[in-house]
N, C-alpha and C positions, 0 to 999 in steps of 0.2 A: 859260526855261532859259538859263542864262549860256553861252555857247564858250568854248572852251578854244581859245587860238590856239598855230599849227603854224605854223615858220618852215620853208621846204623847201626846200634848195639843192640844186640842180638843175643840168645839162647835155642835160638833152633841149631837143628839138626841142619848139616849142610843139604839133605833133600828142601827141606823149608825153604831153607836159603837161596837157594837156587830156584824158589817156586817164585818169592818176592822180588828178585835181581830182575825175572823174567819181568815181571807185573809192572816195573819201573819205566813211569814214561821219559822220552825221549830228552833230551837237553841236560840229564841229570851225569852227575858222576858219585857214583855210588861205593864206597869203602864201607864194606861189613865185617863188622868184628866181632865175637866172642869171646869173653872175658879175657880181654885184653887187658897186658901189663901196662902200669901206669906212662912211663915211658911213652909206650906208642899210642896210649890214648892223647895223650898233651901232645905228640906230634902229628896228631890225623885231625885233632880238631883248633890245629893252628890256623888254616887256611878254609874250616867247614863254613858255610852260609847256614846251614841247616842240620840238628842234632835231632835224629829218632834212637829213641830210646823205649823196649819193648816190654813195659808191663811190672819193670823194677830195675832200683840201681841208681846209688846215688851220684846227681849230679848239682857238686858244690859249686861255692863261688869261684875256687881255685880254678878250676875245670870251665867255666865259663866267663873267668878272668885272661886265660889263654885262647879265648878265641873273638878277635875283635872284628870278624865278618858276621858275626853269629847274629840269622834276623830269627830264628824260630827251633825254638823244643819242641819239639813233639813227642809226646807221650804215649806208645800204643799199648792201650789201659784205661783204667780208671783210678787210680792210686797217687797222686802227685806230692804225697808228704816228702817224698826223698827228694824234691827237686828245690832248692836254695828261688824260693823265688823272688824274693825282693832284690838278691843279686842278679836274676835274671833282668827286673825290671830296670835295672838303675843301668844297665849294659843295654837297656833298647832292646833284647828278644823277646819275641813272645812265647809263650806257655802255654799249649794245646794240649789236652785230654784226647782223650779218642774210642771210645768203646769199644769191643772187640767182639763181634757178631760173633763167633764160634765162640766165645766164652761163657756170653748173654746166653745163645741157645744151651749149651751145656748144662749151663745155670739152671734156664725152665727145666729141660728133661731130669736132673735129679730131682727139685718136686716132684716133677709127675711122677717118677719111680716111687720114693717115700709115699705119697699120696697110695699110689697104688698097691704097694704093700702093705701100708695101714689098711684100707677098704678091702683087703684082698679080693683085689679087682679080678684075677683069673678064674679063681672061683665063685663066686660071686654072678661073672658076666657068663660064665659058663650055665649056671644054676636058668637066670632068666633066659640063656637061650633054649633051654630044654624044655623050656615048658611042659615040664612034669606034672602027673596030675599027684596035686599032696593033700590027697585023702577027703579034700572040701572043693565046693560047691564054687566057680569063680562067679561074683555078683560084681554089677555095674561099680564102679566108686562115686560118691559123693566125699559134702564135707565128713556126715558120720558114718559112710559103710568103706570102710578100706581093711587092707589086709597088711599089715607091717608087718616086717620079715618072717612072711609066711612061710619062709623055707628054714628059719628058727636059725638064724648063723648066733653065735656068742661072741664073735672074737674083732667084729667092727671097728676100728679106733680112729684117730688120726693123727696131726702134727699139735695138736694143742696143749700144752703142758708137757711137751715129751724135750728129753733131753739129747740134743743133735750134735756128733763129733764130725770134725771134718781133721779130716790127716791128709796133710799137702797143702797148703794153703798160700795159692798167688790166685791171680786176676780170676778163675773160677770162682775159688772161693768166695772172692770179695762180694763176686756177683749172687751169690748164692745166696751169703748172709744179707744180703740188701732184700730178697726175695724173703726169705722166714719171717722176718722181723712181723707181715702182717697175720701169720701165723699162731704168734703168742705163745712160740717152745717156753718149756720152763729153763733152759739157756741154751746158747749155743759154742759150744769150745772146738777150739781150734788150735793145731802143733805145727808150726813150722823150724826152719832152724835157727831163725832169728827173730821175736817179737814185735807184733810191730808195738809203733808209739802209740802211748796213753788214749789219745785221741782218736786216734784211728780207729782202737778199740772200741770205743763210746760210739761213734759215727753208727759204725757196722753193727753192733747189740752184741760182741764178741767176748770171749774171756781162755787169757790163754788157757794151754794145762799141759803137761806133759802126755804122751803119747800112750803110758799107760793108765794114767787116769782117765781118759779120752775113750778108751776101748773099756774102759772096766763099769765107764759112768755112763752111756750112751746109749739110747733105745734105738737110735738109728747112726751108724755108723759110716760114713760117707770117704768113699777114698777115691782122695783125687792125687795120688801120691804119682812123680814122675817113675820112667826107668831111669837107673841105675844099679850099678852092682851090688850094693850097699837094700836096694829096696826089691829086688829079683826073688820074687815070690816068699818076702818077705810077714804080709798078710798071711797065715797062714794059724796051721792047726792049735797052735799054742794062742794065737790071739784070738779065737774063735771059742776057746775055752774059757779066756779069759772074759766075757764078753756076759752079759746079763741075757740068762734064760729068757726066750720070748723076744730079744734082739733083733734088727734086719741088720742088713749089711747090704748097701748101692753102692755102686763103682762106676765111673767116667773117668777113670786117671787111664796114666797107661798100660799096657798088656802086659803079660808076664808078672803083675804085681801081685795078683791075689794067685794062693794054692786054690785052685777052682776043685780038684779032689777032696782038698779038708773039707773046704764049703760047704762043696754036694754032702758028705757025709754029716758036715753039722746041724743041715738045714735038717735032712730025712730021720736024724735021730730026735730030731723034735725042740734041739736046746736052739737052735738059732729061727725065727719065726716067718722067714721067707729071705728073700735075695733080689734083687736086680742088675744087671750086671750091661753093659755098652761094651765093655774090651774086652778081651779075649787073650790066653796066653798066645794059641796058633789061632788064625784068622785068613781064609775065611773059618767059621766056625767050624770045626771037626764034628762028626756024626758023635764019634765016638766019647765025647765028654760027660760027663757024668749028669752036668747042670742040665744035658738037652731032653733027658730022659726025666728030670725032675717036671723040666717045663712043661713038658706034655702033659703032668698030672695035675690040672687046675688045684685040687685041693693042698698042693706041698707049696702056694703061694711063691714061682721064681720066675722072675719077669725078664729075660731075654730078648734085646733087639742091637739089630746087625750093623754094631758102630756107625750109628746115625744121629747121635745126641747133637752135634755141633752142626746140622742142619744142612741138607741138600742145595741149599741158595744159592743162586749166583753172587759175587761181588763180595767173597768175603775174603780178598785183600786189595781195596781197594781201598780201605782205610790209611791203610799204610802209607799213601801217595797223596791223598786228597788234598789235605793243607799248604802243604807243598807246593801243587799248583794253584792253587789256588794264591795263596802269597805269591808266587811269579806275575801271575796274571792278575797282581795289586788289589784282590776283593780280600773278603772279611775270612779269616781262618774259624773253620767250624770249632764249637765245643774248648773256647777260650777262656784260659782259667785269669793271665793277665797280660 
């Protein structure tokens, strides 16, 4: 039985790589690349039937004028402004989107974190669990006998009119900012190292800004910043300072990115106004961090959970493959842009 070869441009980590190579069903032949030189991209997708391409990375007519097998892009994402698509159309391939289950989930869990630090849910949930007696009488409730924050909090808020940075900005992001929008931030800015286009802006409800305006102008601070050397606990005391009194700070990027030490100290000295955090520099979680001892104290608002944002599910790379067979076996490719 012949293969059918799969060109798949890639940014994982070769563990990743190695997890998707595994997940690839049978009859395929599969070349994965990582920022490959032009060179050997025009010679691996001379002979591809099928281009995956994951969540960014432009692919012009050039690059799809070299490959005259070519029946399908696939896009693992949601982002397709970089893909030349009327030159895809006129070549007969088609142009598939594809969501990215662990991005989506990511997405929800930093609302819930913001959410949760606005409401400062740890206190808050602690407070009704104690049911304390606060000095009155509890009566049945109707429409007119209730008791509104009978425990007297002052500091209640949430996402509406508030000003939301996001640092790091690929396919999380995107999903993220799809989520705020019914929120009603007074805006939402975003720094990567390349802007996207005009439109894409408008789409999303985005506005770029540099990275210091971003932390200086921000009530909630959002990093989804990869590792690299350049970014190695780069978040850190000086940004934290930098950062408007009464601030949070949520985290879903990768580990090692935030100084978790400055953190603990920014939150406990009162200038930064809670935390949320998914990664971890060392993981599993060490006892000894500073943030575990914050967590424990409902009222210092720090929400901690055991890098689980991107969701327990089964089948979250299955995406990767889907289209794919599905085009072999001649039915309809999901989530077809043309």
């Amino acid at each position: 039985m012949s293969e059918h070869k799969v060109l798949f441009l890639t940014e994982r980590s070769p563990r990743h790589q190695e997890e998707a190579l595994n997940a690839a069903p049978a009859g395929l032949r599969v070349v994965m690349l990582r920022q490959p030189k032009e060179k050997v991209l025009l010679r691996e997708i001379a002979d591809a039937e099928f281009l995956v391409s994951e969540r960014a990375g432009e692919i012009d007519g050039e690059l799809i004028a070299a490959a005259p097998n070519l029946r399908l892009i696939q896009r693992l994402g949601s982002l397709v402004y970089d893909i030349d698509l009327g030159a895809a159309q006129r070549a007969g391939a088609m142009v598939c989107l594809w969501p990215v289950l662990g991005c989506v989930m990511v997405a929800e869990h930093m609302v819930m974190q913001m959410l949760a630090l606005a409401k400062h849910l740890p206190e808050v949930s602690a407070i009704a669990q104690s049911a304390a007696d606060w000095g009155r009488p509890a009566r049945r409730t109707d429409e007119n006998v209730f008791a509104y924050n009978w425990s007297g909090r002052t500091h209640i808020g949430g996402l509406f009119g508030q000003t939301i940075g996001i640092l790091g900005f690929g396919e999380i992001g995107a999903e993220l900012a799809r989520r705020l929008r019914g929120f009603a931030p007074r805006g939402v800015l975003y720094h990567k190292r390349r802007p996207l286009p005009a439109h894409v802006e408008a789409e999303l409800g985005i506005t770029y800004a540099t990275r210091q305006e971003i932390v200086a102008a921000s009530d909630f601070l959002c990093v989804l910043l990869p590792y690299m050397t350049e970014t190695d606990l780069s978040v850190n005391e000086a940004t934290f300072a930098a950062m408007k009194r009464g601030a949070f700070v949520v985290h879903c990027g990768s580990g090692s990115v935030i100084d978790e030490d400055a953190l603990a100290e920014s939150v406990a000295s009162g200038h930064l106004a809670g935390a949320a955090l998914d990664t971890f520099e060392w993981e599993p979680l060490r006892a000894d961090n500073p943030l575990v001892a914050l967590a424990r104290d409902p009222s210092a608002n720090v929400l901690l959970t055991p890098h689980t944002a991107a969701s327990t599910l089964p089948g979250g790379r299955l995406g990767d493959w889907t289209n794919i067979q599905r085009v072999m076996a001649g039915e309809e490719p999901l989530y077809r842009v043309v």
